[in-house]
DOKOL-605797 format. One record per residue (C-alpha): y, z, x; residue in three letters. Coordinates in steps of 0.02 Angstrom, whole numbers, padded with zeros to 5 digits, always signed. Layout:
YZXALA...
! end
This chain:
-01558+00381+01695UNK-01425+00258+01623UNK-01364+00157+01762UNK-01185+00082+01735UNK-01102-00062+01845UNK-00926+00001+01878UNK-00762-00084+01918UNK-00566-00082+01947UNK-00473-00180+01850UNK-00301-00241+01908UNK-00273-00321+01731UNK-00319-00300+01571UNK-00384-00473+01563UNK-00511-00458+01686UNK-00584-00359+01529UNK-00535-00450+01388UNK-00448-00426+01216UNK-00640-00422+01135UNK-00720-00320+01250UNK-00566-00179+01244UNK-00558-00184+01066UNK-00738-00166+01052UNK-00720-00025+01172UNK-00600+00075+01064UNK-00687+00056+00892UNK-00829+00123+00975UNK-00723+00262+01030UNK-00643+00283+00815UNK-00496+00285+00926UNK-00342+00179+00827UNK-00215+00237+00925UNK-00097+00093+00955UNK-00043+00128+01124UNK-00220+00103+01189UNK-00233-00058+01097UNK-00246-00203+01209UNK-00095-00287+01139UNK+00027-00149+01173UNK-00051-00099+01376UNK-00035-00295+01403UNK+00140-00314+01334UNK+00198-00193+01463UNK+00113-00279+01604UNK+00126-00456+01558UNK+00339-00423+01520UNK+00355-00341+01705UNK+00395-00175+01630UNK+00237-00080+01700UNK+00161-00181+01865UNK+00168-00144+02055UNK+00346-00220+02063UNK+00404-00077+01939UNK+00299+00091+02011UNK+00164+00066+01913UNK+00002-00038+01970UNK-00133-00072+01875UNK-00314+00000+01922UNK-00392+00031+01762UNK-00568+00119+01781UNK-00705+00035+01691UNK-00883+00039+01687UNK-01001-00077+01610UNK-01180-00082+01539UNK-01249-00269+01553UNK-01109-00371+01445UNK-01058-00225+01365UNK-00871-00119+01420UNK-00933+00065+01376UNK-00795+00157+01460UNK-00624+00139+01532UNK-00482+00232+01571UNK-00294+00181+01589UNK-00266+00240+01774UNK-00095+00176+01881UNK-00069+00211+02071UNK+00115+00252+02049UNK+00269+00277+02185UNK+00383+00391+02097UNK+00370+00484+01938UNK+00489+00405+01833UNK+00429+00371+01642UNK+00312+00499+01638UNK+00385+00647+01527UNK+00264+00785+01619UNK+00386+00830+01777UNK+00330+00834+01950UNK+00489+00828+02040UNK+00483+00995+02092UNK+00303+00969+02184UNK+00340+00802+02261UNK+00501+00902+02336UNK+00391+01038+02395UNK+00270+00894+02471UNK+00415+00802+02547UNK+00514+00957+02621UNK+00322+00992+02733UNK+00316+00820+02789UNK+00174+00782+02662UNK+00162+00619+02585UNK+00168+00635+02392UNK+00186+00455+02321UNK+00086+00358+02278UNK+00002+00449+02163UNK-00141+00403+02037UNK-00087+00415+01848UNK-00192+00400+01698UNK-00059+00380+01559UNK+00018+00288+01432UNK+00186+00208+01529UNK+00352+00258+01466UNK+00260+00348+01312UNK+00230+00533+01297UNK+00091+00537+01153UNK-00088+00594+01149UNK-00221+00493+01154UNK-00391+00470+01234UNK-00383+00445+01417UNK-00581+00438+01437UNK-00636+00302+01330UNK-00810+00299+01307UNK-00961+00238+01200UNK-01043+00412+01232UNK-01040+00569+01315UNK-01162+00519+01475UNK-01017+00369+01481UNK-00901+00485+01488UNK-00970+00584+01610UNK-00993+00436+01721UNK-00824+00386+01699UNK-00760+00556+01746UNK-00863+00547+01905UNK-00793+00376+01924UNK-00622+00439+01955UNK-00667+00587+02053UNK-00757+00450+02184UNK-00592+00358+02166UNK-00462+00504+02196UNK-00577+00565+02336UNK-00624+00416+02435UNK-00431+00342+02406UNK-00351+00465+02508UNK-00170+00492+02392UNK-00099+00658+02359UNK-00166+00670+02172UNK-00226+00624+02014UNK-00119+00664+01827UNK-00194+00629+01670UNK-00047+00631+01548UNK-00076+00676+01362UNK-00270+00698+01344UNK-00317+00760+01172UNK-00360+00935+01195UNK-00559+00908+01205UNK-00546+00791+01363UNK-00411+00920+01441UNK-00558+01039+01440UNK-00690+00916+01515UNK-00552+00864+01642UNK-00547+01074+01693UNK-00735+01061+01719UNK-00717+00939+01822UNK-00594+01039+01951UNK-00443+00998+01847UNK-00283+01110+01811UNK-00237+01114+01657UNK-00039+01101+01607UNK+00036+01155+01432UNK+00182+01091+01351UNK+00260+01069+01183UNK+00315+00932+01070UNK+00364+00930+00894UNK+00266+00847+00760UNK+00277+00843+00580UNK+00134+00832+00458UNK+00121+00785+00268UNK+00089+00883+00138UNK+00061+00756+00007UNK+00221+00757-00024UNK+00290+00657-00183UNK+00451+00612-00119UNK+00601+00640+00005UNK+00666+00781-00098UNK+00492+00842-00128UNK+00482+00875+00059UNK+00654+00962+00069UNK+00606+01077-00081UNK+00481+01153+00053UNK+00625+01186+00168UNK+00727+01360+00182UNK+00903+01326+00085UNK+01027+01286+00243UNK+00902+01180+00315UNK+00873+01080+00158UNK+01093+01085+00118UNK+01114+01024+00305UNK+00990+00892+00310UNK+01095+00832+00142UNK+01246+00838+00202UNK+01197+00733+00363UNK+01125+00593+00237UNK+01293+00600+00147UNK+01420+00582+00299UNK+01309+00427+00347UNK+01331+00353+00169UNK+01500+00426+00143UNK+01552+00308+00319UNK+01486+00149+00240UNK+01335+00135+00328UNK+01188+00048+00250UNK+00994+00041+00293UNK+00854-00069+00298UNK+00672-00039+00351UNK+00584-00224+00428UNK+00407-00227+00438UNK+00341-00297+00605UNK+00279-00458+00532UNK+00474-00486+00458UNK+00561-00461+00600UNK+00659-00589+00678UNK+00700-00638+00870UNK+00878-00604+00805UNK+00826-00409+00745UNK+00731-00391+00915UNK+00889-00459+01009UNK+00990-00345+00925UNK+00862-00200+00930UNK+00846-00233+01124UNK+01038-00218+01148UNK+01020-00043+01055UNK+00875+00009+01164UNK+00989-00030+01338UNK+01143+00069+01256UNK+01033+00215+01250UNK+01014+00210+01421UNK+01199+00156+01488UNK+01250+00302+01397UNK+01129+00419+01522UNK+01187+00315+01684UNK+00993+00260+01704UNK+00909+00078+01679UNK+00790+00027+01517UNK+00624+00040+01555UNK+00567-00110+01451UNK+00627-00262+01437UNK+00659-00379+01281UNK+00496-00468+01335UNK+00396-00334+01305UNK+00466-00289+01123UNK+00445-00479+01084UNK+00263-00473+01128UNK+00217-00341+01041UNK+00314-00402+00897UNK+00196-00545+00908UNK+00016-00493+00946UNK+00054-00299+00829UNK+00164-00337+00701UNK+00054-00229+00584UNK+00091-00063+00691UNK+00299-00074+00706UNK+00446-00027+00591UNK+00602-00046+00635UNK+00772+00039+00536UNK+00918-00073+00554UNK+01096+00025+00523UNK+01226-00100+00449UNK+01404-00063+00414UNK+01522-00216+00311UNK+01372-00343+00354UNK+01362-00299+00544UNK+01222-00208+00633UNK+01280-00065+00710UNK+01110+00040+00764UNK+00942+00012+00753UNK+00757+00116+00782UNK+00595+00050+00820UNK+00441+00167+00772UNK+00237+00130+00788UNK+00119+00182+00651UNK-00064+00167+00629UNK-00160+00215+00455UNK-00114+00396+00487UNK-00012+00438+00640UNK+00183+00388+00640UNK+00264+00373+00813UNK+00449+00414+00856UNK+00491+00289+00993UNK+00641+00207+01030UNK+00829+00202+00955UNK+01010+00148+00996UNK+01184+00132+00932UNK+01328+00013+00982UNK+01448+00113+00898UNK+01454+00325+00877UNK+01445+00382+00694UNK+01402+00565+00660UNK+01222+00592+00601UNK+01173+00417+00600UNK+01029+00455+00747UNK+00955+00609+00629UNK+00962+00452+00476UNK+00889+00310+00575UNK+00760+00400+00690UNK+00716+00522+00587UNK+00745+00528+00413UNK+00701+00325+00366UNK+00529+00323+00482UNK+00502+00518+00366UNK+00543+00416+00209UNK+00435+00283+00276UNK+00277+00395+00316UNK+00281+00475+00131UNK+00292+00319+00059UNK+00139+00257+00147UNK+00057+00417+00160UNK+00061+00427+00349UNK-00011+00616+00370UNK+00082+00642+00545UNK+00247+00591+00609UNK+00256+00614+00792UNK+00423+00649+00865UNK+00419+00615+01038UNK+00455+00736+01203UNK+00541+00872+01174UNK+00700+00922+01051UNK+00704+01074+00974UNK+00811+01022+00848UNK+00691+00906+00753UNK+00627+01102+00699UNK+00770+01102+00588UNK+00706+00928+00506UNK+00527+00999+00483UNK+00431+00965+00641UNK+00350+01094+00701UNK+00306+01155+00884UNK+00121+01067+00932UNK+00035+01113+01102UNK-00010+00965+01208UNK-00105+00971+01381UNK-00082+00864+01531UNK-00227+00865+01675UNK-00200+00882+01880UNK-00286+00863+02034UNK-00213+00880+02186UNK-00312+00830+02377UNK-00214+00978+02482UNK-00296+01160+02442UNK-00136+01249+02506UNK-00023+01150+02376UNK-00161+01161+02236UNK-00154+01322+02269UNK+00027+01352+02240UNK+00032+01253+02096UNK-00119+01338+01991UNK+00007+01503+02010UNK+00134+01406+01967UNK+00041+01335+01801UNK-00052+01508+01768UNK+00144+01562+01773UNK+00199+01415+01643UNK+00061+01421+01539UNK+00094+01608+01481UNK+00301+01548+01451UNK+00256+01404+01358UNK+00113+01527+01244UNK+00268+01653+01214UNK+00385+01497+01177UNK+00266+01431+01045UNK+00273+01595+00963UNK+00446+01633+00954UNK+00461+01453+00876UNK+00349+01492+00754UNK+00434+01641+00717UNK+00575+01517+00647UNK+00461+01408+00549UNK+00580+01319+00434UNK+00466+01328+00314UNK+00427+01509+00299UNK+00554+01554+00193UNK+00601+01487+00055UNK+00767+01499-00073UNK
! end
């Protein structure tokens, strides 16, 4: 029987950049929100630490010198930055007199996209790991455990293990080798393809200019201005940024080979701006921002430069973040994605398998009458 030496890390660098690296080419996971460079931007910038909701205590488990499995885990005191809502149970919790928060979290903070959550060299890893956290969730005594995002084959190994499973939908669009910009609109029904036209042509018709900068060529100047973008966003929904301009300049530094950002200029001045993460094959909607309001520019910066962008490269997947079903209208089309819960009280886990049973059968007939108004289906 393999015998592995576990651990709880606090920080990634109780790990180290060559061990987690090693780790995730082990895995063939490229994902760049696992990488170590991104998960230690956000907790050496203060955007994701104990002072912010989210502390550290990474699962890992090691064989002699060698890291064979880990898994991104955060005891959290709210739910904020998560994308998967549990207000509605941590009401329930709090209106009983139950303690919800803190909670554990296994997620990717302040970014709703699929990846691994059970990192492992192999399977008996992984099931180690998985018994890992169930010691951990069991012998720490909070309310629950959320695994955010888990590619569908770990959803179904999480169920195994005593899980409830949680569907949702987000919006992703794929390549189809596609030649060119107008080669992918030709595969769109008429009025899609003449409105997604038009919306280029007001942004060109108000003077408004664009420029892609690969990670490696932006400047501290772009990310300033980027980073003033990024807060707008937020002013404009009464709430406070999540990350800070530490955290973009780090990554800027230590990934420059996964970022793209779309700069919108009007007479010489920068007016809006978008930041998106790539990898080989997988593009990532992220983060956008304007100082100034000029109609269509969001669908032109966030969506149709980083599309340009991924047929140009040919990035098979584009990503488009939680929710919006408007980007069906720009050719992303519904995708089913899984999240993962445990929860210590049997009366509330109860409650809340109904409640997911109940979801679970919305969000199936959802995805179905979405489909029904494929954008693509018809052509003319």
């Amino acid at each position: 029987m393999t015998t592995y030496r576990p651990a709880i890390l606090s920080s990634l660098t109780e790990a180290g950049e060559p061990a987690w690296s090693a780790l995730l080419a082990a895995c063939g996971e490229n994902n760049p929100f696992l990488s170590y460079a991104f998960l230690h931007a956000l907790h050496r910038s203060g955007s994701a630490c104990l002072e912010t909701g989210w502390q550290p205590q990474y699962l890992a488990l090691w064989q002699d010198a060698a890291l064979v499995a880990a898994m991104p885990l955060y005891v959290k005191s709210h739910s904020y930055g998560e994308y998967v809502f549990d207000w509605a149970w941590a009401e329930a919790y709090h209106r009983n007199g139950i303690a919800y928060y803190p909670k554990l979290l296994s997620a990717i903070p302040f970014t709703p996209v699929t990846g691994s959550r059970l990192l492992a060299r192999d399977d008996s890893a992984r099931a180690a790991l998985i018994a890992f956290l169930q010691a951990q969730q069991q012998s720490s005594g909070l309310s629950s455990t959320h695994v955010l995002y888990p590619p569908p084959q770990q959803a179904r190994l999480l169920e195994e293990a005593g899980f409830m499973l949680r569907a949702g939908v987000q919006f992703h669009w794929t390549n189809q080798g596609y030649r060119s910009f107008d080669d992918f609109l030709a595969m769109l029904e008429h009025k899609k393809r003449k409105n997604i036209r038009a919306e280029r042509r007001k942004v060109t018709e108000a003077g408004v200019t664009l420029r892609r900068v690969r990670g490696g060529d932006i400047s501290d100047a772009d990310w300033r201005f980027f980073h003033r973008c990024y807060e707008t966003t937020y002013a404009e929904h009464r709430s406070s940024p999540y990350l800070n301009l530490a955290f973009f300049r780090d990554i800027g530094a230590a990934m420059p080979d996964n970022l793209m950002l779309t700069i919108a200029e009007r007479d010489g001045d920068p007016i809006a701006s978008s930041l998106v993460l790539h990898n080989h094959d997988t593009l990532y909607g992220r983060y956008w921002g304007a100082l100034e309001h000029v109609p269509c520019l969001h669908f032109e910066t966030a969506y149709y430069q980083p599309l340009e962008f991924c047929i140009e490269q040919g990035i098979q997947t584009f990503e488009g973040g939680a929710q919006g079903e408007h980007k069906m209208a720009r050719g992303f089309l519904p995708q089913q994605t899984w999240s993962a819960h445990w929860l210590a009280h049997p009366s509330f886990a109860d409650a809340v398998e109904r409640f997911l049973e109940r979801e679970r059968s919305g969000i199936d007939h959802y995805i179905d009458e979405l489909n029904e108004r494929n954008p693509m289906n018809m052509r003319s």
